[in-house]
C-alpha positions as CSV (number, residue, x, y, z in Angstrom):
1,X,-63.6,25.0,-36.3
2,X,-61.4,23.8,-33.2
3,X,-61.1,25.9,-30.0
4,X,-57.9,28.0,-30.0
5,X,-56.6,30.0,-27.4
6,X,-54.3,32.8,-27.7
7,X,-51.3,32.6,-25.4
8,X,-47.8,35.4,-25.2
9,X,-44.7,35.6,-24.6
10,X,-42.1,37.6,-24.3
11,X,-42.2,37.7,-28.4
12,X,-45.5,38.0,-28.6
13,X,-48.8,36.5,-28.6
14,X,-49.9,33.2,-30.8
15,X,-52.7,31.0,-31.4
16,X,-52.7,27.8,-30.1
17,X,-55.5,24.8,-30.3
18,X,-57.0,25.0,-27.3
19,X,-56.6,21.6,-25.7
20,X,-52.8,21.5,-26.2
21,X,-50.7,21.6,-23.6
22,X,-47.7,23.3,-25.3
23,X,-46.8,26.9,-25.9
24,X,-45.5,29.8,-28.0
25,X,-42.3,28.5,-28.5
26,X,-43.7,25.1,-29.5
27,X,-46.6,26.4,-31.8
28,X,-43.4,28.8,-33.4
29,X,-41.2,25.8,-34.5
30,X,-43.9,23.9,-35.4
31,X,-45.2,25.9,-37.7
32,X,-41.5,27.1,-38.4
33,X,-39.7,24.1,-39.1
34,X,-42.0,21.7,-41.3
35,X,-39.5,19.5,-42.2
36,X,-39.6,15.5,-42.7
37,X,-42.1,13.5,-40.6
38,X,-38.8,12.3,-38.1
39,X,-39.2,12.8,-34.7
40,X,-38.1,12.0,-31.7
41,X,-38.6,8.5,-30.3
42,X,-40.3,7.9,-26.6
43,X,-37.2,7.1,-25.6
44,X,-36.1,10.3,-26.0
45,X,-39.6,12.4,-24.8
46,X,-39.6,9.9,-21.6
47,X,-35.9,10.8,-20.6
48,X,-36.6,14.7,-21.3
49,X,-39.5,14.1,-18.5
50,X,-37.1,12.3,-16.1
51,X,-34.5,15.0,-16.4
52,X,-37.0,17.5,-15.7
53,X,-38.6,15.2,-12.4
54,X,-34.5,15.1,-11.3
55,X,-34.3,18.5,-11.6
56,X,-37.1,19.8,-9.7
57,X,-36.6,17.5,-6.9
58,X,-33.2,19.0,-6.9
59,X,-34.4,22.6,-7.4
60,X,-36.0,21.9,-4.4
61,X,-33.7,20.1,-1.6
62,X,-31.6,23.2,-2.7
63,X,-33.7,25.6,-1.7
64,X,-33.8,27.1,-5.5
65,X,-37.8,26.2,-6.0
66,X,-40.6,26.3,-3.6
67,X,-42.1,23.1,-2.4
68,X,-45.5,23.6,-3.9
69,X,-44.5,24.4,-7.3
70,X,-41.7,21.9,-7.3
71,X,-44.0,19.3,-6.4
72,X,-46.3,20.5,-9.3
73,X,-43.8,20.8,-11.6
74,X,-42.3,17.0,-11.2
75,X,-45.4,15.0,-11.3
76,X,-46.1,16.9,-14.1
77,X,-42.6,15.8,-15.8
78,X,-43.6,12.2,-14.0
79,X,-46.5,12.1,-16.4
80,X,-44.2,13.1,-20.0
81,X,-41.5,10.6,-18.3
82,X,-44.6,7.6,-17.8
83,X,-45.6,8.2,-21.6
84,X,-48.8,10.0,-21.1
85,X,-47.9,13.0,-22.7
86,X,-46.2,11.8,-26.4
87,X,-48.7,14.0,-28.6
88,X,-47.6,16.6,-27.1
89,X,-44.4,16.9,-28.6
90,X,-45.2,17.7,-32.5
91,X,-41.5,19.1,-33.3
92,X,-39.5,17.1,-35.7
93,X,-35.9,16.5,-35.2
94,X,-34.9,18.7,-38.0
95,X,-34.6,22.1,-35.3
96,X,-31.9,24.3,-33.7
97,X,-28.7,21.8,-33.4
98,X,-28.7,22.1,-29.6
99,X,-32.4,20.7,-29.1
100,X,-33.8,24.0,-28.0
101,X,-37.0,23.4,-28.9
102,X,-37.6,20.4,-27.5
103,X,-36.7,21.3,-24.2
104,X,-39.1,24.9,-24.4
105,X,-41.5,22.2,-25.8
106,X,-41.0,19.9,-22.4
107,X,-41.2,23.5,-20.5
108,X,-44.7,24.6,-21.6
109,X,-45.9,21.1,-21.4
110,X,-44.5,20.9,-17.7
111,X,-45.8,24.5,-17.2
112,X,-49.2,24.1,-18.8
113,X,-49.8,21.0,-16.6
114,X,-48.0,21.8,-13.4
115,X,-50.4,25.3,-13.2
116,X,-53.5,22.6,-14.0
117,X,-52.4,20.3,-11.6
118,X,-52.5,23.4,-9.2
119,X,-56.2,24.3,-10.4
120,X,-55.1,27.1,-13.4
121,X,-56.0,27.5,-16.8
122,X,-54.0,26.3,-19.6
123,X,-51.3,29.5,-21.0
124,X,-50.9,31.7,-18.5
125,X,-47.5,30.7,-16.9
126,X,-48.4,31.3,-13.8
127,X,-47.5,30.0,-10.6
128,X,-45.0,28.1,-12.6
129,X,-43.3,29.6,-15.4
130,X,-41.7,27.5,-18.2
131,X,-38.8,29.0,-18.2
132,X,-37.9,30.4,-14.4
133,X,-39.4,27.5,-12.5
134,X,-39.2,24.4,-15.0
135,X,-35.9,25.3,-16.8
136,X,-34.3,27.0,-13.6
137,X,-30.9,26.4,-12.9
138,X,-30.9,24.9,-16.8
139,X,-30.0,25.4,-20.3
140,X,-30.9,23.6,-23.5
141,X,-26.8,23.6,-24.2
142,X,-26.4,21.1,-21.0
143,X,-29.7,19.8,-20.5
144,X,-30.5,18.2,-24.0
145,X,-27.1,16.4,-23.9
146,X,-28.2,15.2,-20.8
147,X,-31.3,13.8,-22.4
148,X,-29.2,12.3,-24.9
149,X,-27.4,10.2,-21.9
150,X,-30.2,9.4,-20.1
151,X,-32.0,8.3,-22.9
152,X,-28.8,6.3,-24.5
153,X,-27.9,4.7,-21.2
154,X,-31.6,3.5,-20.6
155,X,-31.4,2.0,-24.4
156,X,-28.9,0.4,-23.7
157,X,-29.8,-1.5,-21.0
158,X,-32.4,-3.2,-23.3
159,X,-29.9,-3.9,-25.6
160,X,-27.6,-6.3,-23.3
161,X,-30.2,-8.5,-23.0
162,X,-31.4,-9.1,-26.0
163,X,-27.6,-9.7,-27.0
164,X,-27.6,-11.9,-23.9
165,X,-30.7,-14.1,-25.6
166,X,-28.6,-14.1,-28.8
167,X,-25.5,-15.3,-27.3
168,X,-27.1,-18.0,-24.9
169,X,-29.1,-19.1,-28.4
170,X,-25.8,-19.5,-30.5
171,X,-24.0,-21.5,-27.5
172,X,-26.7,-23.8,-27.3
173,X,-26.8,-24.7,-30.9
174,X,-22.7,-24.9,-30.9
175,X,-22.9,-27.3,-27.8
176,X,-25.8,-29.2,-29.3
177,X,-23.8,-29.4,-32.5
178,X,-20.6,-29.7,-31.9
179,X,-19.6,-33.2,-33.3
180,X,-21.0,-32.9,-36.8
181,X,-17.9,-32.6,-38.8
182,X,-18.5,-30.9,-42.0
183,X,-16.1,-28.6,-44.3
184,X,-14.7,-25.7,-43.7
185,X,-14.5,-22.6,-46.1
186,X,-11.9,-20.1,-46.8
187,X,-12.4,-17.5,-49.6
188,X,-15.3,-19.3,-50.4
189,X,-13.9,-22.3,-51.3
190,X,-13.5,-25.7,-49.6
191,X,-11.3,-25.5,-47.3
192,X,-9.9,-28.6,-43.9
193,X,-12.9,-29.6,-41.5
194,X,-14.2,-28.1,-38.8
195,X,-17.3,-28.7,-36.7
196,X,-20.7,-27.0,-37.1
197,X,-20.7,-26.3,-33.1
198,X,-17.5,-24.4,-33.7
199,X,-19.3,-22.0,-36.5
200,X,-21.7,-21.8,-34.1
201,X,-19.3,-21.2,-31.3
202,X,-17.5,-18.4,-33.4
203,X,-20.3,-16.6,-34.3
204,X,-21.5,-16.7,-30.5
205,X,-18.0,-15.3,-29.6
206,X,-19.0,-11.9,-31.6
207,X,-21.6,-11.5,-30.1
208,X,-20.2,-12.2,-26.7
209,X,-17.3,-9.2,-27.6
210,X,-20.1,-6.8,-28.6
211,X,-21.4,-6.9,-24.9
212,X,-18.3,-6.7,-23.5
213,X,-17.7,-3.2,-25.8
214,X,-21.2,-2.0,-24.5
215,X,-20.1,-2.6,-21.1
216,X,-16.9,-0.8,-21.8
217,X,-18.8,2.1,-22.9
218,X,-21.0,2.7,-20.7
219,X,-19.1,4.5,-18.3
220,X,-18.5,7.4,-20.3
221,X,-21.6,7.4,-21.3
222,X,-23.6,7.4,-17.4
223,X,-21.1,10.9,-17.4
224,X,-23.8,13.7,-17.7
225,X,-23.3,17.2,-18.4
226,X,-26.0,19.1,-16.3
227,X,-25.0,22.2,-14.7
228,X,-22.8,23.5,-17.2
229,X,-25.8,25.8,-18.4
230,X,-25.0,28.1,-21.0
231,X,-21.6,27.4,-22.2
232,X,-20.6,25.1,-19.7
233,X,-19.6,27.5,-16.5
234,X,-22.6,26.9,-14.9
235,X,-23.8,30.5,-15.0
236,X,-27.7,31.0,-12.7
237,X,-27.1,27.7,-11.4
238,X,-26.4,26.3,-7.7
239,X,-23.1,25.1,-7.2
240,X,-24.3,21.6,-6.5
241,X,-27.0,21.3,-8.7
242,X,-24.8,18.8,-10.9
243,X,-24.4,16.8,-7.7
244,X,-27.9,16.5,-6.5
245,X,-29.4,15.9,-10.1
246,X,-27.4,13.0,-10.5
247,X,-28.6,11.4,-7.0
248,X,-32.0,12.1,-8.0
249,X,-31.8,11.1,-11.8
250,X,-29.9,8.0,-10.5
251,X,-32.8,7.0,-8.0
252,X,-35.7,7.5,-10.9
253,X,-33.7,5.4,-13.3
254,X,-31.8,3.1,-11.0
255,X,-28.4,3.9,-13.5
256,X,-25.1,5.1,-11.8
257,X,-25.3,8.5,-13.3
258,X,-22.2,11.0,-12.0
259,X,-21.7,15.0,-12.9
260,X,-19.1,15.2,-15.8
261,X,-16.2,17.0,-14.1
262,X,-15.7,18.5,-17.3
263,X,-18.9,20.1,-18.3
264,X,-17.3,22.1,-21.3
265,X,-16.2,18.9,-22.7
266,X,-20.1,17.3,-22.1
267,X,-21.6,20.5,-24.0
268,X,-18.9,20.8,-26.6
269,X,-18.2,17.4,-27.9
270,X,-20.2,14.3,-27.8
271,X,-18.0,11.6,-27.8
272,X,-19.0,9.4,-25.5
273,X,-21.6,8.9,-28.2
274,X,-19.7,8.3,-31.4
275,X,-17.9,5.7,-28.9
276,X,-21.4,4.2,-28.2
277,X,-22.1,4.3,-31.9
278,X,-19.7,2.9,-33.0
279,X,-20.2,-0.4,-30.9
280,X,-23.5,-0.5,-32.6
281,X,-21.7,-0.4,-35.9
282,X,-19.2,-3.3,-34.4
283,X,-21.9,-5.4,-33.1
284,X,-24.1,-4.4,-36.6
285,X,-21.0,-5.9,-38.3
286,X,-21.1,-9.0,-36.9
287,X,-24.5,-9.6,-37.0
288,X,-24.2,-9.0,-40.7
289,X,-21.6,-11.8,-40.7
290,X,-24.1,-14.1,-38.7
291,X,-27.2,-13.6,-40.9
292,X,-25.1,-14.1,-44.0
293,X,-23.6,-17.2,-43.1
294,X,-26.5,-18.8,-41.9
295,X,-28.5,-17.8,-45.2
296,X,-25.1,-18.9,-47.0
297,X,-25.3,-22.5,-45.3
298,X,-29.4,-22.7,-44.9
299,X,-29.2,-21.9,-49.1
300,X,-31.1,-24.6,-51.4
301,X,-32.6,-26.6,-50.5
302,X,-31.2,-28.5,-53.2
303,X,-29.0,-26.5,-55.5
304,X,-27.4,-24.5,-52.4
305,X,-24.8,-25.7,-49.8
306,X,-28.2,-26.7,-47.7
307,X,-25.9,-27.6,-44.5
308,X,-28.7,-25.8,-42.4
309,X,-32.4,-26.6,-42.4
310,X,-34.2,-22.9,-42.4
311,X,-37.2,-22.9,-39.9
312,X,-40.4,-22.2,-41.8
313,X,-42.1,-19.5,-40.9
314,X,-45.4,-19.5,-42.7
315,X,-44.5,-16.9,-45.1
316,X,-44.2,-18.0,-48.8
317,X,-42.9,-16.4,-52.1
318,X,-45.8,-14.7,-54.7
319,X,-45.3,-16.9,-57.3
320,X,-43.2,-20.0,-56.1
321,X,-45.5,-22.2,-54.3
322,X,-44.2,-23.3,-51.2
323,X,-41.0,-21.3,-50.8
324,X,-39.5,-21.0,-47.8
325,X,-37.0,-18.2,-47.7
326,X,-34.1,-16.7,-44.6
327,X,-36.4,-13.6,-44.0
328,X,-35.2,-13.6,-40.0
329,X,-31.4,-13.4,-41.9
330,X,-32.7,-10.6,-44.4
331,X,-34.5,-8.6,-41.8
332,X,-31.3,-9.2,-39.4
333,X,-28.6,-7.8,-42.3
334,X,-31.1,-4.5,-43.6
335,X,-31.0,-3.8,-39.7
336,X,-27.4,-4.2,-40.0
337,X,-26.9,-2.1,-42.8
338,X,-29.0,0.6,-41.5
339,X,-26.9,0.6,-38.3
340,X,-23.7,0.9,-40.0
341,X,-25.2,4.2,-42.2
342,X,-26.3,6.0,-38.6
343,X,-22.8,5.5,-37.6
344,X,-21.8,7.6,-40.5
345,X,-24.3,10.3,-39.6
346,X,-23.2,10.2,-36.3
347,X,-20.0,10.4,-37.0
348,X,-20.4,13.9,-39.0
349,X,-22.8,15.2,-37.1
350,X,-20.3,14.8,-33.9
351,X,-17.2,16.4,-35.9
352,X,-19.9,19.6,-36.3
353,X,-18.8,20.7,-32.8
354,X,-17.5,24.1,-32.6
355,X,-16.2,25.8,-29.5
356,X,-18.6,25.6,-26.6
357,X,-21.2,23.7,-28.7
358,X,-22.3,21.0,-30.7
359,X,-24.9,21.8,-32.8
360,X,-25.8,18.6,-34.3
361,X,-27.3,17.0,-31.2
362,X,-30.8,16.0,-32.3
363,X,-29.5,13.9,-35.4
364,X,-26.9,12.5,-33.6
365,X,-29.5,10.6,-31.0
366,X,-32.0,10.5,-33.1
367,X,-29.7,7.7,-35.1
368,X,-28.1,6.6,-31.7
369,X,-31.4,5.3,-30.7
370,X,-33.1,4.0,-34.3
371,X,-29.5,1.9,-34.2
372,X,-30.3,0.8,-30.5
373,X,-34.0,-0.3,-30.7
374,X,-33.2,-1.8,-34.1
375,X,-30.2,-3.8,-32.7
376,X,-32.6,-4.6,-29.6
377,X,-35.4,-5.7,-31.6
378,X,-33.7,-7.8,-34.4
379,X,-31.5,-9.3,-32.1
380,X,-34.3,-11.4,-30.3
381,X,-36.4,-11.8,-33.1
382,X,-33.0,-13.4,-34.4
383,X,-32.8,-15.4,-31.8
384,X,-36.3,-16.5,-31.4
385,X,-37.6,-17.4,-34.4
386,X,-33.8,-18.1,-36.4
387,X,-31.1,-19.8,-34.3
388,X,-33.6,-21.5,-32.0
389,X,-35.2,-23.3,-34.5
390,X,-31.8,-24.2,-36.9
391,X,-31.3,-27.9,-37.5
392,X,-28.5,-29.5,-39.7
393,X,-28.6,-31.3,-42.6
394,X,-26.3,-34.0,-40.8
395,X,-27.1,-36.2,-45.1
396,X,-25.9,-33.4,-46.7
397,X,-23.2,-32.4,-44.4
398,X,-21.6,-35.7,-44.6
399,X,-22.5,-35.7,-48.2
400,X,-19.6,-32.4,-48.3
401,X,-17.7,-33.8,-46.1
402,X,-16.8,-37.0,-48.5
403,X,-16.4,-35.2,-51.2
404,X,-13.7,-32.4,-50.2
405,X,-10.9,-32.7,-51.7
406,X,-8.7,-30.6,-48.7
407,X,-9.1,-33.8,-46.5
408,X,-5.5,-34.1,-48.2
409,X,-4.3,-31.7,-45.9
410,X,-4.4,-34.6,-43.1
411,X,-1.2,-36.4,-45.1
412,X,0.9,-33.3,-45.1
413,X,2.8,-34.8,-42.0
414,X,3.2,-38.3,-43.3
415,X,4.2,-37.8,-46.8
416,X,4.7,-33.8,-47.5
417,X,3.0,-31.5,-48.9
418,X,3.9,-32.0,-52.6
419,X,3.2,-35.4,-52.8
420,X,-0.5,-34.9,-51.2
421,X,-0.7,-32.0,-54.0
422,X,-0.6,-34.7,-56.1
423,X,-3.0,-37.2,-54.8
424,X,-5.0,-34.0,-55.1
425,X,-5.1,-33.1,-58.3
426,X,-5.5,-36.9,-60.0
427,X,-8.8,-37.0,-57.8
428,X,-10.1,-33.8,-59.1
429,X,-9.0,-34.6,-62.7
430,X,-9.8,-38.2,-62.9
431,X,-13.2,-37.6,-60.5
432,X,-12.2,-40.3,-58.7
433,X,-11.6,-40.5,-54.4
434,X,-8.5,-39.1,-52.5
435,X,-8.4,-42.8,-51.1
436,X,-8.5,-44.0,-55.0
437,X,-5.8,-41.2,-56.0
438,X,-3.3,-42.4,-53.1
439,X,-3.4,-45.6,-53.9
440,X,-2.9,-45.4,-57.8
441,X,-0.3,-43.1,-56.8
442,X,1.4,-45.1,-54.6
443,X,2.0,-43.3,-51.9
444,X,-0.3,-44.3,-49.6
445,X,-1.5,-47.8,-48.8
446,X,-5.4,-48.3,-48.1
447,X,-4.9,-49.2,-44.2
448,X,-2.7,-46.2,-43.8
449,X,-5.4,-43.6,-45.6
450,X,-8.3,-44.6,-43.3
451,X,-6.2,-44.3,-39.9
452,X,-4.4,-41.1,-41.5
453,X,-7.4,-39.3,-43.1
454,X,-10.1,-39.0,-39.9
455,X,-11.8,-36.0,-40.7
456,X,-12.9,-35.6,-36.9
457,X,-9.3,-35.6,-35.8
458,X,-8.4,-32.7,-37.9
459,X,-11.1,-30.4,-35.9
460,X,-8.4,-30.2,-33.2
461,X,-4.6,-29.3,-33.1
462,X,-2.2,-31.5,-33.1
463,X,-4.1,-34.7,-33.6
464,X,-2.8,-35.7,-37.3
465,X,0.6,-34.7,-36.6
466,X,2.9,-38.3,-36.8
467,X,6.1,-39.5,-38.8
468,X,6.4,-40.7,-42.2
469,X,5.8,-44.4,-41.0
């Protein structure tokens, strides 16, 4: 049977496994809310151990904490913030709506450490005390939501670049592409040429918006609400705790964090988050667009469009010898889809805010960051192993391009639109060329077709426009 020891509270004494570094109000809700296997992410545990470091240190340049046990107390949060303390965080995110066990949790852990560090045994609180040394001039109301910036903002960070490998991947192909003429598409029919460099080109443009909406974010979200305490008057705390912990939370994470000058609205609502969420659900939305289009043009080989050469990837299909299927594309649009249903959570769980609280916090980043390390990691393995490695089909392409029957559109100018309607509609009924189907018609002359009809010309504006001559 494993070692236990017994260790009390103010509600009482508890057993608790020996080795752990948590206490009673961790063992409490972990036997109490046995819920899902969801918890939280290291992003989330590694931020709860910086905001406890920058809090400290704070604690102690204001004179609130002794050096000693300040000292104690932050290399101990050094270590959860460093990673070396994720088992000791059982709790699932399914708790108490403001994260109130979470932070006890990342007090007793603190504690528990902190009085080892300082050469005492695990559970008695004592020289440091989870809750008037660790959690002093705190409250789970302002310092969770703190968390949830820290950890978001950090995310975030990761995120811009792996958009940023994206982008620079989707402008190379565009520039390396950008005189194959093939044809364009609406409503999924054939539609006047374009380039492949400018499908490439648009599809780089989303992505290029989605970091400039993450930078437009950000602000609002680098807004932190510690030092409201309680209810967001800052009740048992120094009046410039808010200041300090941001200058010390700013020089552990090197981020521009400030104290929200509204910390009522930072406790209260979480809107800076649904904002942040939502860009993931933009930038999920066009990524959806990218990974279908490229699937839609990659399709075939031979009974698809097959305009795009799909990179093998030494994976196969079970029964179809050979097969090489989009899987970066698939992978890319479940990630998508997955984003896009957070933002819904989110969404609900931020309208659950009720007076001087909301208590949906732990959902709300627990989806914030799944759609941030998913966006993160799916867009570089997009990148990487997708767009890098796309080739055209330039035979097939041309192939399209031949056949299309919107070419046409180029004698619109020179002999209006009802008579190129016509030279239309005998080539598609008589299967015969638009060339073929102006001559019999009479309307245009051979010479005239080839210097009218350049399907490069038509990529730009302006370049077919010309008299009836």
């Amino acid at each position: 049977m494993a070692a236990t020891r017994i260790e009390t509270d103010s509600l009482g004494s508890i057993e608790i496994a020996a080795d752990r570094y948590w206490g009673p109000q961790t063992e409490r809700a972990r036997l109490l809310f046995q819920i899902g296997t969801e918890q939280f992410p290291p992003d989330l545990i590694h931020a709860l151990g910086l905001q406890k470091q920058a809090a400290a240190e704070a604690n102690q340049q204001l004179g609130e904490l002794p050096a000693a046990l300040a000292a104690a107390i932050a290399a101990a949060a050094r270590e959860i913030a460093e990673g070396r303390m994720d088992t000791e965080f059982p709790l699932p995110v399914w708790q108490t709506g403001s994260g109130t066990q979470t932070n006890m949790n990342a007090n007793e852990v603190i504690a528990n450490r902190a009085n080892q560090m300082l050469g005492q045994p695990l559970g008695i609180h004592a020289p440091v005390h989870p809750n008037d040394h660790v959690n002093r001039g705190q409250s789970s109301n302002d310092s969770f939501p703190t968390v949830m910036h820290i950890a978001a903002a950090r995310a975030v960070r990761r995120l811009v670049p792996a958009l940023g490998m994206l982008h620079t991947a989707l402008m190379g192909q565009a520039d390396a592409f950008k005189d194959i003429v093939k044809v364009g598409r609406t409503h999924m029919m054939d539609a006047v040429p374009v380039t492949l460099g400018q499908e490439f080109g648009a599809w780089a443009r989303q992505v290029e918006l989605g970091l400039d909406r993450l930078r437009d974010a950000e602000p609002r979200l680098l807004s932190l609400a510690q030092g409201g305490t309680a209810v967001g008057t800052g009740l048992n705390c120094h009046p410039d705790f808010d200041r300090v912990f941001c200058e010390r939370i700013g020089a552990l994470t090197g981020l521009p964090f400030t104290a929200n000058p509204n910390k009522f609205e930072g406790m209260g609502a979480h809107d800076a988050l649904v904002e942040l969420s939502g860009v993931f659900n933009t930038v999920a939305v066009s990524l959806n667009k990218i990974g279908n289009e490229i699937r839609l043009l990659g399709s075939g080989p031979r009974a698809g469009l097959g305009e795009l050469i799909v990179p093998a990837d030494g994976l196969s299909s079970s029964i179809m010898p050979g097969k090489t299927n989009p899987t970066q594309c698939e992978a890319l649009t479940m990630v998508a889809a997955q984003v896009m249903g957070n933002h819904v959570t989110v969404t609900i769980a931020a309208a659950q805010s009720f007076l001087e609280l909301n208590v949906f916090k732990p959902v709300i980043i627990y989806n914030v960051l799944q759609s941030c390390r998913l966006l993160t990691d799916a867009a570089a393995s997009f990148a990487a192993n997708m767009v890098d490695r796309l080739e055209p089909n330039r035979t097939h392409i041309a192939e399209n391009l031949g056949k299309s029957l919107m070419l046409v559109t180029a004698l619109n100018p020179r002999i209006g639109y009802d008579k190129a309607v016509q030279i239309g509609k005998l080539a598609l009924t008589a299967d015969i060329t638009l060339k073929q189907a102006a001559t019999q018609l009479g309307f245009v002359d051979p010479a005239d077709f080839d210097r009218w009809v350049v399907p490069a010309a038509m990529t730009v504006p302006g370049a077919t426009l010309g008299g009836n001559g």
